[in-house]
N, C-alpha and C positions, 0 to 999 in steps of 0.2 A: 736493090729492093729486097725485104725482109720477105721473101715467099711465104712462108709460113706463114706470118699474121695474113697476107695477102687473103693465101687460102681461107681462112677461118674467117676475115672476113664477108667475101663471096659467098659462101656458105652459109654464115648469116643471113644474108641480103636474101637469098634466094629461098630459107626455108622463112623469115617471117615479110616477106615479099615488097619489102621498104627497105632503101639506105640509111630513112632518119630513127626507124625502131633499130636496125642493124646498129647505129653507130649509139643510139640510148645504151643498146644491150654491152655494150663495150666501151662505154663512157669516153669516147673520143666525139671530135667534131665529124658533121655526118662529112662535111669537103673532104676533108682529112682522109676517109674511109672511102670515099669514093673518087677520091684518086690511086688511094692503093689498090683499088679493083679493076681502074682502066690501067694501071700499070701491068697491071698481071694479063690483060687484055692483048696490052702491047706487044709483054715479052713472048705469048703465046702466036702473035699475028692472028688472033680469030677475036670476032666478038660472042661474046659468053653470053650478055644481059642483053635485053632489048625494055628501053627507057623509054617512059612515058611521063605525063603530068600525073597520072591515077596510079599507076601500078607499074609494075618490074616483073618483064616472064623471062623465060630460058629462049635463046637460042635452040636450034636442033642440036649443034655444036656441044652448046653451054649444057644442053641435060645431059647428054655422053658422059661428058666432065666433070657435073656438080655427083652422079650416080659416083665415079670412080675418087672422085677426092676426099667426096664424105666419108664412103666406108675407111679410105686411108686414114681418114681422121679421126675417125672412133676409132679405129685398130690404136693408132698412137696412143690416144689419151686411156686406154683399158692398158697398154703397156705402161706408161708412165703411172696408171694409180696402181698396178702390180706393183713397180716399184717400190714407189712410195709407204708402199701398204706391208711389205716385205715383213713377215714377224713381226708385226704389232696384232693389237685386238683387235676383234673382232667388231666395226662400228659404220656407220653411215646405212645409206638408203638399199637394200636388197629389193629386188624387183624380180618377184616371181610371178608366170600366169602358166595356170592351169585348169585342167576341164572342169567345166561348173560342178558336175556330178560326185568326180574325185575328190574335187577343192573342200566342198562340203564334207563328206564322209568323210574321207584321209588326213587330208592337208591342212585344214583349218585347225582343227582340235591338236596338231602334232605341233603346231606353229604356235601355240600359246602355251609351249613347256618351252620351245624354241627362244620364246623373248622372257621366258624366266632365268633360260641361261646364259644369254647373250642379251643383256638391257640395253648397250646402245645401238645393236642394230635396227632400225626402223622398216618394218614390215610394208613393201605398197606390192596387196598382194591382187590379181586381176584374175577373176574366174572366167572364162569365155572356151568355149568348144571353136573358136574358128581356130585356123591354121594361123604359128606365127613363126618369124626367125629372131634367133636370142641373138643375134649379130643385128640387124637392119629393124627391129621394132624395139631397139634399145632393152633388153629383157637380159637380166641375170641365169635366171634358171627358167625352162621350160617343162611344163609335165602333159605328156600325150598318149594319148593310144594309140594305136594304130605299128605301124612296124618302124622297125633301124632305119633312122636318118642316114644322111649322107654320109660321108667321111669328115666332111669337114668340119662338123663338132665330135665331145662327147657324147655318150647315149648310153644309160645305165638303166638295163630292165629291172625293172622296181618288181613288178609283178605281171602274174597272166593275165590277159585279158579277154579270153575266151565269152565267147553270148552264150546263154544256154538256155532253152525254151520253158515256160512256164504257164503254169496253169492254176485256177482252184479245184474244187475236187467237185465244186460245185457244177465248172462249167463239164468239166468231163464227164460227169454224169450228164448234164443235159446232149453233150453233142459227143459224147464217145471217147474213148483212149484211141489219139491215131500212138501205129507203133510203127510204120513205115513213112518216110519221109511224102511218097504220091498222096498219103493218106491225108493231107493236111490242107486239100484243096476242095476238103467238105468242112473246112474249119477256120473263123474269122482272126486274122491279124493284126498284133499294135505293134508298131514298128516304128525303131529309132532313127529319127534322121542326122545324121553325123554333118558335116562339114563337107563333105563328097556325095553329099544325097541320103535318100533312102538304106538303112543297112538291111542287105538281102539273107534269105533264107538259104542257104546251099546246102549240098550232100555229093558224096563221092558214090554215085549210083553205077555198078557193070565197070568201076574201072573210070568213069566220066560224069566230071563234075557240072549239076545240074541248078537251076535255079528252082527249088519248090515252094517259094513264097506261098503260105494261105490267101486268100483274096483279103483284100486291106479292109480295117474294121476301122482305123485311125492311125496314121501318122504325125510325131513331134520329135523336137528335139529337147522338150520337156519332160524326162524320165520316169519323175514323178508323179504328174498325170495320167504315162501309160502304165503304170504299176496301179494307180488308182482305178483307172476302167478296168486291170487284169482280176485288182479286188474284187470288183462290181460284179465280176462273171460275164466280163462283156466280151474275151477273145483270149488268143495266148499271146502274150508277151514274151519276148527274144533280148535281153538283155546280157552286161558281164555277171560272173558269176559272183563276184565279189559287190556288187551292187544290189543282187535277188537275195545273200546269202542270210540276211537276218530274216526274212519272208519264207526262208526256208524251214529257219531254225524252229520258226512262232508256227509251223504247218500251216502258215496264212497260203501257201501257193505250193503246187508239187511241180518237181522236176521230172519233165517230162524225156524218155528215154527211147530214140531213134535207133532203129539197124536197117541201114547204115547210119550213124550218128551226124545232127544237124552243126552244121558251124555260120560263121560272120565272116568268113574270110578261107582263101582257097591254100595261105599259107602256116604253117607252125609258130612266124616270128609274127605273133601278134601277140605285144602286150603293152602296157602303160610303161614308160621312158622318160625319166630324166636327163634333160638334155643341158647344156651348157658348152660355150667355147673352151676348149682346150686353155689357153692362156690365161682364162679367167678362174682358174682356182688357184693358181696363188696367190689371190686377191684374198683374204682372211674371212670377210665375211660373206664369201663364196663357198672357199671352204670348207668354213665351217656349215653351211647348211646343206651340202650336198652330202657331207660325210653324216650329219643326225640324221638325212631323210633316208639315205643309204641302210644307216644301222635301224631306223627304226620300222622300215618298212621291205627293203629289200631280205636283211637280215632277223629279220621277228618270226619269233615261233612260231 
């Protein structure tokens, strides 16, 4: 028995939940492929698929299995196109997702010098704040906030990503300069909802870190609309500072200054991370776009 095709065909069968799209997708006869499947069945003594007239699910057995096989099988085929890929140029499908917020201001504009200098890589770029893995959501390159992944990728802090509270001068005038972090519980909040909830207001108060959220004016994970009520004079907004920093620049909003000073997070290692598998940058047009984002945002004046 050919294991390998066996694998790859199960794996088929099981992510588009048919033997006869499975055996379309690999231009074999479906019997053909579904006898390689109960051979692998055999030589395992367990049954993997549970067969119906309608549909094909997993075993308890079979999802253990299909979870441990697949990742084997990504892993292979990301080693075999390293190989393949080994010092040639730079070409095919790059699959990058990153924060909507980033994607827009950073990524987006860096990415269209990117395909001026690399023309046959093909851009399929995914803006989204949820959580993902560049191994098991199929993803070349990942860009996140929040702190150092695990060990078991890469993870290149691009930059800081510190919140830093904000105001008009407008609103301050109406409801006051707080300058101590208690003070801010006579004063309305927009707050960013991240992928792990609401992002809290903290301070390292006597030695212990405290939550002094203002009471909530509105919550989103739409940045730009809480920047817009922050215009309006409608609360203070908690954002990165790389995000507030052109609303800085226009004195459209001032930066508001705590003692003890307010933060997003109770650690140092918070910042936005490029992330990617280890084994996947000697893939060229891996590569090559980890090292432009690298020089052009890690490394920029």
């Amino acid at each position: 028995m050919d294991q390998l095709r066996a694998l790859k065909y199960f794996v088929k069968v099981v992510e588009l939940g048919s033997f006869t799209q499975a055996a379309k997708a690999f231009s074999v006869p479906a019997s053909s492929l579904s006898r390689r499947v109960a051979d692998l069945e055999n030589s395992l003594g367990a049954t993997l698929l549970k067969r119906s007239t309608r549909a094909v699910s997993l075993t308890e057995i079979g999802r253990e299995y299909y979870q441990q096989v697949s990742s084997l099988l990504n892993q292979l085929e990301q080693s075999n196109e390293a190989v393949r890929s080994y010092q040639t140029e730079p070409m095919g499908k790059l699959r990058i997702s990153a924060m909507v917020g980033f994607g827009r201001e950073k990524l987006l504009p860096l990415m269209d010098e990117f395909s001026r200098l690399y023309p046959k890589v093909i851009l399929d770029i995914e803006l989204s704040d949820e959580l993902s893995s560049v191994g098991r959501d199929d993803v070349d390159i990942a860009i996140r906030g929040g702190y150092a992944p695990n060990d078991r990728v890469v993870a290149i802090r691009l930059m800081d990503n510190q919140f830093v509270p904000a105001a008009t001068q407008q609103y301050l005038a109406d409801y006051g300069v707080p300058l101590h972090p208690n003070e801010l519980k006579q004063h309305k909040g927009l707050y960013y909802r991240s992928p792990k909830g609401r992002v809290p207001w903290l301070s390292k108060i006597n030695g212990q870190w405290h939550d002094v959220s203002a009471p909530v004016e509105a919550i989103s994970n739409a940045g730009e609309w809480l920047i817009d009520k922050a215009l309006q004079h409608q609360g203070i907004v908690m954002m990165p500072r790389w995000v507030l920093a052109p609303f800085f620049e226009s004195n459209q909003l001032t930066e508001l200054q705590f003692e003890p000073p307010l933060s997003a997070s109770q650690s140092d290692d918070f910042g936005v991370y490029l992330i990617y598998q280890k084994q996947r940058y000697h893939v060229p047009k891996v590569k090559a776009a980890v090292d432009f984002l690298v020089a052009r945002i890690k490394h920029a004046k």
